[in-house]
C-alpha positions as CSV (number, residue, x, y, z in Angstrom):
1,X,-34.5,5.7,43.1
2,X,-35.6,3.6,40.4
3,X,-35.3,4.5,36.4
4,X,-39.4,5.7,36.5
5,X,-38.7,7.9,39.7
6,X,-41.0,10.7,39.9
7,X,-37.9,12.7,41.6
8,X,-37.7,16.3,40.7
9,X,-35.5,17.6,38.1
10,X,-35.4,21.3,38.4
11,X,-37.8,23.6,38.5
12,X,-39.0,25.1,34.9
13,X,-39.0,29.3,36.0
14,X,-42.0,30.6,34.7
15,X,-40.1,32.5,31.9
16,X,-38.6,29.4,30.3
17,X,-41.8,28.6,29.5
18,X,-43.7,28.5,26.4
19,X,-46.6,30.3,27.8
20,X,-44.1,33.6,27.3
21,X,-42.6,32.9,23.6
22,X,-44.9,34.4,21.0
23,X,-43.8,32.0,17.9
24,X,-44.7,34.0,14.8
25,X,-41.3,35.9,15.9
26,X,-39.4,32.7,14.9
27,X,-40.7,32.3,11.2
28,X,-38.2,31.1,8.9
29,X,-38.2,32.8,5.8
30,X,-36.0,30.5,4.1
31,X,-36.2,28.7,0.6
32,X,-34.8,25.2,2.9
33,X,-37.7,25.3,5.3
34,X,-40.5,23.1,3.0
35,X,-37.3,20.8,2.5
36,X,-36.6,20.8,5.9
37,X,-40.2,19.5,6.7
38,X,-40.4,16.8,3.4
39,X,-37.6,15.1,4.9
40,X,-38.9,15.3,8.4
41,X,-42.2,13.6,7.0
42,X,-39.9,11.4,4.8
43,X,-37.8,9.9,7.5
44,X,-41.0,9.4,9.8
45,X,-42.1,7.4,6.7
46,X,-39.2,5.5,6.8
47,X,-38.9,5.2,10.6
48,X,-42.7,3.7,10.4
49,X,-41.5,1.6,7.5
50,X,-38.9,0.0,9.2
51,X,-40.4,-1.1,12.1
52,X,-43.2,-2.4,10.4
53,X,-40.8,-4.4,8.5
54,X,-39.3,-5.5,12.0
55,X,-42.2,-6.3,13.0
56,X,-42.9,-8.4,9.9
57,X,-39.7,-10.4,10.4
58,X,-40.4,-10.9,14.5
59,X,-43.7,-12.7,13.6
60,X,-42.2,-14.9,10.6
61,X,-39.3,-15.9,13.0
62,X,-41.3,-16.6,16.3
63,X,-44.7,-17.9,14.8
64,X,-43.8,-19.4,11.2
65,X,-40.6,-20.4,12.3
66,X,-39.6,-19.4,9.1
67,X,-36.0,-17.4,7.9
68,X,-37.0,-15.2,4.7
69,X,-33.4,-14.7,3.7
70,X,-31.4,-17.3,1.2
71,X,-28.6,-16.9,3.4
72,X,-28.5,-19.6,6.1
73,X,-27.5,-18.3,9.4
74,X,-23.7,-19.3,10.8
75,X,-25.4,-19.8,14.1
76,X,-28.0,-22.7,14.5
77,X,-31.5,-21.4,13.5
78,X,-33.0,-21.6,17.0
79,X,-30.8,-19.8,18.8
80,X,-30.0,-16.9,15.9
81,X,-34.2,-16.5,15.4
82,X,-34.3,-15.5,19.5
83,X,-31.6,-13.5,18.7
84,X,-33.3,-11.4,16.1
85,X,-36.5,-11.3,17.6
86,X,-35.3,-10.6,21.1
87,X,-33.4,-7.7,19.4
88,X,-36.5,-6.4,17.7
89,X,-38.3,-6.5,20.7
90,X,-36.0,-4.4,22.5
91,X,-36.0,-1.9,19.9
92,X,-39.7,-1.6,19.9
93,X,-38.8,-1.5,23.9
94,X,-36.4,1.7,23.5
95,X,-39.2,3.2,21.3
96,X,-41.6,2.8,24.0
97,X,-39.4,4.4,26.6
98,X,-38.3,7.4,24.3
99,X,-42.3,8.5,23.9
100,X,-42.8,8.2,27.7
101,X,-39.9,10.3,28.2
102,X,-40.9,12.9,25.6
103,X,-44.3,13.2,26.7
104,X,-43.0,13.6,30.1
105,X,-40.6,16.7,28.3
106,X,-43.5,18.1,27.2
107,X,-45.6,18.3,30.0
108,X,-43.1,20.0,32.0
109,X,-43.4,23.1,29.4
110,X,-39.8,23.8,29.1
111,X,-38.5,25.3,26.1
112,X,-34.8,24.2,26.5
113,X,-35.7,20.8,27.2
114,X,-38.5,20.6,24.7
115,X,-35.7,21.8,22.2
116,X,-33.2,19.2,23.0
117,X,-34.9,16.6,23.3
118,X,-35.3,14.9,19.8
119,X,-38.8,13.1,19.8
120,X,-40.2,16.2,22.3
């Protein structure tokens, strides 16, 4: 009973599938919908952008041993620099776990589930 158990969760009945939803019956007519998908594709930007700059700060921190900010940490710098990276870490950690759980959304086929999860 570990966090990746391969225990069943429910069955998916056939007709909660999306082998039985024809899509082109859900097209949005609306003047919001290319809005709607520029700031889907601008906040993946900026979700990329982010971590990247994460990233960036992780590897100055741990391998230059170097703080980029004028603003001198209130903790000493070797214990605040695991701190951040540690942090970042984890969050690249959480990302990780959220794709393996969507994938795993998806590949069970359900529509309800696929819908409310948010990376699925």
């Amino acid at each position: 009973m570990g966090c990746g158990d391969d225990r069943e969760e429910g069955k998916v009945l056939e007709e909660q599938k999306w082998d039985y939803i024809t899509l082109s019956d859900f097209k949005s007519t609306s003047c919001w919908e290319g809005f709607s998908y520029g700031w889907l594709w601008f906040m993946a930007i900026v979700s990329i952008a982010v971590y990247g700059a994460d990233t960036f700060t992780a590897v100055n921190l741990l391998v230059f041993n170097k703080w980029s900010s004028q603003i001198q940490p209130a903790i000493k710098f070797d214990v605040s620099k695991w701190i951040f990276a540690v942090c970042i870490i984890l969050s690249w950690a959480l990302c990780a776990y959220e794709r393996f759980r969507a994938i795993r959304v998806i590949r069970r086929g359900g529509v309800a589930e696929s819908f409310l999860d948010p990376l699925a």
